[in-house]
FIZA-512677 format. One record per residue: x, y negated, z of N, C-alpha, C, O in turn. Coordinates in steps of 0.02 Angstrom, whole numbers, plus 32768, in hexadecimal, padded with zeros to 4 digits. Each point is the difference from the previous one (the first is absolute). Example, Ala and Ser with C-alpha at 12.3 -4.5 7.8 and 13.67 -1.06 7.14 Angstrom:
2
8294811C81867FD37FC58000802D7FC48000803480018021
7FBA7FCA7FBB802A7FC580037FD97FC9802580197FC98008
***
This chain:
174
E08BCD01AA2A8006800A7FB97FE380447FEC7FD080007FDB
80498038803B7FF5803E80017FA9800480047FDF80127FCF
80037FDA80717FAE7FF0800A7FE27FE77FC97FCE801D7FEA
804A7FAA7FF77FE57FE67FE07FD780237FBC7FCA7FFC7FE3
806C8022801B7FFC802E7FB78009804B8002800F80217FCE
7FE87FF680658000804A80097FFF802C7FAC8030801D7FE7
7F977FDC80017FE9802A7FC6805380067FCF8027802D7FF3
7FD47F7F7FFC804B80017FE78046803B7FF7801F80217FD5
7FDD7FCF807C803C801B801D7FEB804D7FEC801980187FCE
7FB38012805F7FF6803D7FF48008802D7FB9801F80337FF0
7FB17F9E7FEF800A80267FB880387FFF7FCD7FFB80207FCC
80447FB480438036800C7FDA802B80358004801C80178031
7FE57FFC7F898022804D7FF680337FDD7FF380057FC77FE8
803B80788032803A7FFA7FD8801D7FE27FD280377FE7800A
7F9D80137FA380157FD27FD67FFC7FA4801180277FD57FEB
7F9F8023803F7FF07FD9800A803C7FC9803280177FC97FF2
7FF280608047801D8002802C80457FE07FD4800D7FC5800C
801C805E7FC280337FF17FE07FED7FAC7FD880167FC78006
7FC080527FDB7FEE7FC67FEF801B7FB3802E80297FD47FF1
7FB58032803D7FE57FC7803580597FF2801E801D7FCC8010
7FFD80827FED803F7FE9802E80407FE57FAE803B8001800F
7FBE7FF67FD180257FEB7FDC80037FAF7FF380127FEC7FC9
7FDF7FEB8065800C7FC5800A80427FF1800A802380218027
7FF77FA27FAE803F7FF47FFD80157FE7803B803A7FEB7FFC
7F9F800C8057800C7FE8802A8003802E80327FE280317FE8
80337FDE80577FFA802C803E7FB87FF380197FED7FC88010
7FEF806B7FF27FB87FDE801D8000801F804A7FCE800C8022
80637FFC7FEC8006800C804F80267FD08037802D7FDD7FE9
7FC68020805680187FDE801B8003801B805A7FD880198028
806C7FD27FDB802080398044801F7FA8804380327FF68023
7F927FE57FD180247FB6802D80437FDD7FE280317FEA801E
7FC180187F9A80397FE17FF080077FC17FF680287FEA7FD6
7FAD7FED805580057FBE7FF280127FF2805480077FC78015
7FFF8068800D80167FEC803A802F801B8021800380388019
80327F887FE5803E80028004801980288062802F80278009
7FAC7FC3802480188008803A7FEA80458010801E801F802B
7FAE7FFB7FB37FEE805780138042800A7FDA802E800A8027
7FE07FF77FA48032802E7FD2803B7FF380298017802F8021
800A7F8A7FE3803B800180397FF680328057803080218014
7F957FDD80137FF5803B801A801E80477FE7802C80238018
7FA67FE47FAB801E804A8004804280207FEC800E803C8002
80217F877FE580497FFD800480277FF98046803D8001800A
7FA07FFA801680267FE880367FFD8044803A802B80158026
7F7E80057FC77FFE803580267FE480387FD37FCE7FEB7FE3
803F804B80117FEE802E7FDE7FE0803A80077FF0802A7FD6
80037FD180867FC98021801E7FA67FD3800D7FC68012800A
805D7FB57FEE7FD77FE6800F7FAA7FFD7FE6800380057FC3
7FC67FF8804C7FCA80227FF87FC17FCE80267FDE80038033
80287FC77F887FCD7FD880277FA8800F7FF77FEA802C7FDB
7FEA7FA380547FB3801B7FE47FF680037FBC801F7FE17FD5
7FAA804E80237FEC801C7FC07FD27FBD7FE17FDB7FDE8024
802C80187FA07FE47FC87FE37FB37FE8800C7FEE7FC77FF3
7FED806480257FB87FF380007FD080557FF4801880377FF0
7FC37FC180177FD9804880117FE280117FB67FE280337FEF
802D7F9A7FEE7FFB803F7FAE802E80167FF880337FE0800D
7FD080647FD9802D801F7FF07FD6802A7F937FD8802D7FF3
80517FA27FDD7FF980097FBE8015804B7FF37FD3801F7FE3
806A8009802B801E803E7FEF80068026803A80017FF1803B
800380527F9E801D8043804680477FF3800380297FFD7FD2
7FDC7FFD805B80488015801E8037800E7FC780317FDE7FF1
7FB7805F7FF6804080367FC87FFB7FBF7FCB80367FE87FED
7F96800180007FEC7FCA7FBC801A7FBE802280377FEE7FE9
7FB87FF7803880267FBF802980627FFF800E80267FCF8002
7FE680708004804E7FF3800B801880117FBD80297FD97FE6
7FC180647FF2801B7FF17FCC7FFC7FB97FC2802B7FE87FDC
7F90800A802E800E7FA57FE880227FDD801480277FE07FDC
7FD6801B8069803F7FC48019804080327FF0802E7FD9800F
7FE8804F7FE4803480177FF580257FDA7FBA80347FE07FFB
7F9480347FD280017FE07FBA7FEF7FC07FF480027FEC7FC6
7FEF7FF3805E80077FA97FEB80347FE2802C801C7FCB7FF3
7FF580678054804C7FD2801F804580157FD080347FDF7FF9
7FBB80617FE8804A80167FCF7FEB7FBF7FB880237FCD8001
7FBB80357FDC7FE57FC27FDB80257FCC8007802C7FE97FDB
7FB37FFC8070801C7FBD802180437FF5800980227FD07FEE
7FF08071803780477FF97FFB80327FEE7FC180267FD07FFB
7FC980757FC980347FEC7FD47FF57FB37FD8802A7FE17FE0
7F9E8010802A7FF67FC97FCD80207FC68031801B7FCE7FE8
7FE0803B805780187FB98013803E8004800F801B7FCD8014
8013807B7FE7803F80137FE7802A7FC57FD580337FDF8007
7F81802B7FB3801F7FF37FCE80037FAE7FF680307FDB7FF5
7F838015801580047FB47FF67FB07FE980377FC680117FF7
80587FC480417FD37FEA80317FD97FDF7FED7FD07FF88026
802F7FE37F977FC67FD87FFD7FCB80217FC67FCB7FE57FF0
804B80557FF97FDD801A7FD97FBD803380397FC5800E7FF5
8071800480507FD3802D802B7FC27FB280177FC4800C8005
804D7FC380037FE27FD180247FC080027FC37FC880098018
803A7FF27FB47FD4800A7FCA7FD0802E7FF67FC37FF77FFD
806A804E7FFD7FE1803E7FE97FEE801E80457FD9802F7FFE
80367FC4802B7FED801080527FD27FE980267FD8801C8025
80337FAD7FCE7FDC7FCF8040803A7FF880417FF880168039
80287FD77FBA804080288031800D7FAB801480007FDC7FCE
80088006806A80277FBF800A8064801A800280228031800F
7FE57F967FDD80527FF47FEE8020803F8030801280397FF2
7FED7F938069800A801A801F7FFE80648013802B8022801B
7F9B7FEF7FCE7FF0803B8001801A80237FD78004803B8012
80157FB57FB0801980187FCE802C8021800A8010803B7FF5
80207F64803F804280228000801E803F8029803280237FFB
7F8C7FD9803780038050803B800A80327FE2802F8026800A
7F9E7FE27FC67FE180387FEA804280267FD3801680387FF3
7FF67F878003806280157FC4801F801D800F802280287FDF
7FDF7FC7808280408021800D7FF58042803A80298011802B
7F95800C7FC77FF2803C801E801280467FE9801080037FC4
7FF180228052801480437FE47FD0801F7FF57FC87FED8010
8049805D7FC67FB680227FEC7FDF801C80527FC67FFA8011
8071802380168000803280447FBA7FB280227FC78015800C
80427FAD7FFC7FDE7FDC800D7FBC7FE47FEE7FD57FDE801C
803180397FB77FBA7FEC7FC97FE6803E800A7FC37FFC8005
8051803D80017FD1803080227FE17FF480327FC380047FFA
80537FED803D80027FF880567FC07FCD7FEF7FC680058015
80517FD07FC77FBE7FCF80147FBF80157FCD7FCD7FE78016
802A80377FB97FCD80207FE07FF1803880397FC880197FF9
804E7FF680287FE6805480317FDB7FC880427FC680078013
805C7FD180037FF87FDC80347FC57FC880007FD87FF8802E
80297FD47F807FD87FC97FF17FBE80117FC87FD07FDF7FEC
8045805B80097FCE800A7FC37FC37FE680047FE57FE97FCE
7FFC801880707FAA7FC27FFE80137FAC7FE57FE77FC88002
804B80537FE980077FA57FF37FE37FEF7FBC7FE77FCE7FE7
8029807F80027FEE7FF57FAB7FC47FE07FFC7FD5800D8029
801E7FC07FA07FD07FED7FFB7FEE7FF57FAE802E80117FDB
7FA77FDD800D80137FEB7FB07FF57FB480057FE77FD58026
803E80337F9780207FAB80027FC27FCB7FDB7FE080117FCE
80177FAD80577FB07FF07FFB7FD7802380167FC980087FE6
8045800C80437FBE803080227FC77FD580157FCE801B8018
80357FA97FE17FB97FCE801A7FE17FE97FBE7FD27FD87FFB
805B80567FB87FD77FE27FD17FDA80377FF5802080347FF3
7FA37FCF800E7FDC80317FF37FE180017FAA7FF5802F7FDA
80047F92801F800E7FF67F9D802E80177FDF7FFA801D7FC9
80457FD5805E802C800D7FCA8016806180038021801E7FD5
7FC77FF9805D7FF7804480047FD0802C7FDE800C80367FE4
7FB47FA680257FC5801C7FEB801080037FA47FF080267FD2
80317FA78033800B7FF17FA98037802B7FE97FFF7FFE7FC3
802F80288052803480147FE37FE380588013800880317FDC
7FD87FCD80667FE1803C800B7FD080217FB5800E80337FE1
7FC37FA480147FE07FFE7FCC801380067FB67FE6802A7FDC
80447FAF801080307FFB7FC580278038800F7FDC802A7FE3
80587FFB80388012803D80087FC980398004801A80317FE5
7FB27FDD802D7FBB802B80117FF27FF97F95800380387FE6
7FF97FB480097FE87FE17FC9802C80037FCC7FEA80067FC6
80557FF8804580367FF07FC27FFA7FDE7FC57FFC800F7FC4
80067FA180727FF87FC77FD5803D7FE97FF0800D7FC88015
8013804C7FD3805A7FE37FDF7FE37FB6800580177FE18030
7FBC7FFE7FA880047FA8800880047FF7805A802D7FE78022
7F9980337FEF7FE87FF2804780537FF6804480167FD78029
7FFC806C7FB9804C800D801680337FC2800780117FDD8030
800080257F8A80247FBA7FF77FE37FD7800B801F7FCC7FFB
7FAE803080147FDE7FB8801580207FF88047801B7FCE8018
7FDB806E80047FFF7FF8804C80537FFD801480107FE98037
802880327F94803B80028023800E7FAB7FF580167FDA802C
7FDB80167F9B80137FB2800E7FE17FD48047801D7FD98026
7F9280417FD87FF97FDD8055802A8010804C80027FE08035
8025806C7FB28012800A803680547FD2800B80207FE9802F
7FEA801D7F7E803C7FC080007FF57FBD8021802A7FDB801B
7F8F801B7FDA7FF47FAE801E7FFB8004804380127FCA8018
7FDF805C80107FF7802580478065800E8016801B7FEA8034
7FF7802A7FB18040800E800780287FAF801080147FEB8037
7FEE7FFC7F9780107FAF7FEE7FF37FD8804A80257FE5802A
7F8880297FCD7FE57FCB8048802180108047800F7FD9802D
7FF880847FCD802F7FED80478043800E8017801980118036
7FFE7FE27F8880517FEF7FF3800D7FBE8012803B7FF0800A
7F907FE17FFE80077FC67FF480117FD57FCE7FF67FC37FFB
802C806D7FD67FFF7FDD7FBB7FCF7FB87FDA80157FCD7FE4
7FA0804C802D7FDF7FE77FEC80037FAF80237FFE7FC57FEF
800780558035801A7F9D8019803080027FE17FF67FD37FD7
803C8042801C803C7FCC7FC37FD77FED7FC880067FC77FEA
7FDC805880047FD67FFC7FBC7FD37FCE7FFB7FFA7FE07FCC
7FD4800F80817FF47FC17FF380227FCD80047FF77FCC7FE0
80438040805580287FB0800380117FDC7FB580007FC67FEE
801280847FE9800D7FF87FAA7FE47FDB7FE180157FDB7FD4
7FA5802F80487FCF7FDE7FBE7FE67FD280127FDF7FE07FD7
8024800A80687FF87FBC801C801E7FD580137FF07FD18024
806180467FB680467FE27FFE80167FDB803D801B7FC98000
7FD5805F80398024800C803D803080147FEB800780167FC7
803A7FE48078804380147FE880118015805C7FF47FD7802C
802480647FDF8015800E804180387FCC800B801E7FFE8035
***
C-alpha cells in the first residue's frame, strides 16, 4: 500500500494528516480478527512470537505508540459495547471479548512486544487509500464523506453484516 503511493504518503502535512485520520472508523489494525494469536497473548504475556513479515511501515517510538492508541481505543469500546468494536474495529466477536477483559499494564506489554503487527486497516486496498490520501492532501469535505461512508461499507462487509443484508433482500430467513 505504502509502495504504491509513496508521493501520497510523503507529502501530507499535519493538517492533512488530521484530516485523513478523522474517519469515523479505526483505520488500524493490531490481528484483530484473529482470535487464537490474541488468546496466546492472554495466556502468555512474555510471549514473543515471529515478526509479521520483513516490512516494517513505522519506527519503533511511532509503531508502539500507535498500537498503544488503537489497543486503549479497542479496549474501551469493546468495554462498552462488542458489537459496536466488531464494526468500528474490525475486531471478530471473539476478540473483542479478550480485548474487554485486559488491563491497561497489558495492553502496554503487547504494544512494546507486538507493535510490527500494526498494520492499516485494508491495507490491500490501495484505492480506497489512495482516495482518502488524496481527498485529505486536497480538503475535499465531499471527497471525505464520500469515503467515510465507503469505509462504512468496508466495515459492514467484514462484520459480516452484509450477508444478513442479503439474506434480507432475498428473503432468506436464518
Amino acid at each position: 500500500m505504502v509502495r504504491m503511493q509513496p508521493g501520497l504518503w510523503v507529502n501530507l502535512d499535519a493538517a492533512a494528516r488530521r484530516r485523513a485520520s478523522r474517519c469515523p472508523l479505526l483505520l488500524a489494525d493490531i490481528r484483530f480478527r484473529n482470535a487464537p494469536w490474541w488468546q496466546r497473548l492472554c495466556n502468555d504475556a512474555s510471549w514473543r512470537d515471529a515478526p509479521p513479515g520483513p516490512t516494517r511501515l513505522f519506527l519503533r517510538s511511532q509503531a508502539v505508540e500507535l498500537t498503544r492508541d488503537a489497543l486503549i481505543v479497542a479496549w474501551r469500546t469493546a468495554q462498552q459495547d462488542t458489537r459496536l468494536a466488531v464494526t468500528l474495529l474490525g475486531m471478530s466477536g471473539e476478540v473483542a471479548g479478550i480485548v474487554a477483559t485486559l488491563g491497561l499494564g497489558h495492553l502496554r506489554r503487547i504494544a512494546d512486544l507486538h507493535h510490527r503487527h500494526l498494520r492499516p486497516r485494508w491495507d490491500g486496498s490501495s484505492t480506497f487509500w489512495g482516495r482518502l490520501l488524496r481527498a485529505a492532501s486536497r480538503d475535499d469535505r465531499q471527497a471525505l464523506c464520500d469515503l467515510h461512508l465507503h469505509a462504512w461499507q468496508l466495515a459492514d462487509a467484514d462484520s459480516g453484516s452484509a450477508a444478513s443484508a442479503a439474506k434480507a433482500t432475498t428473503g432468506l430467513r436464518d
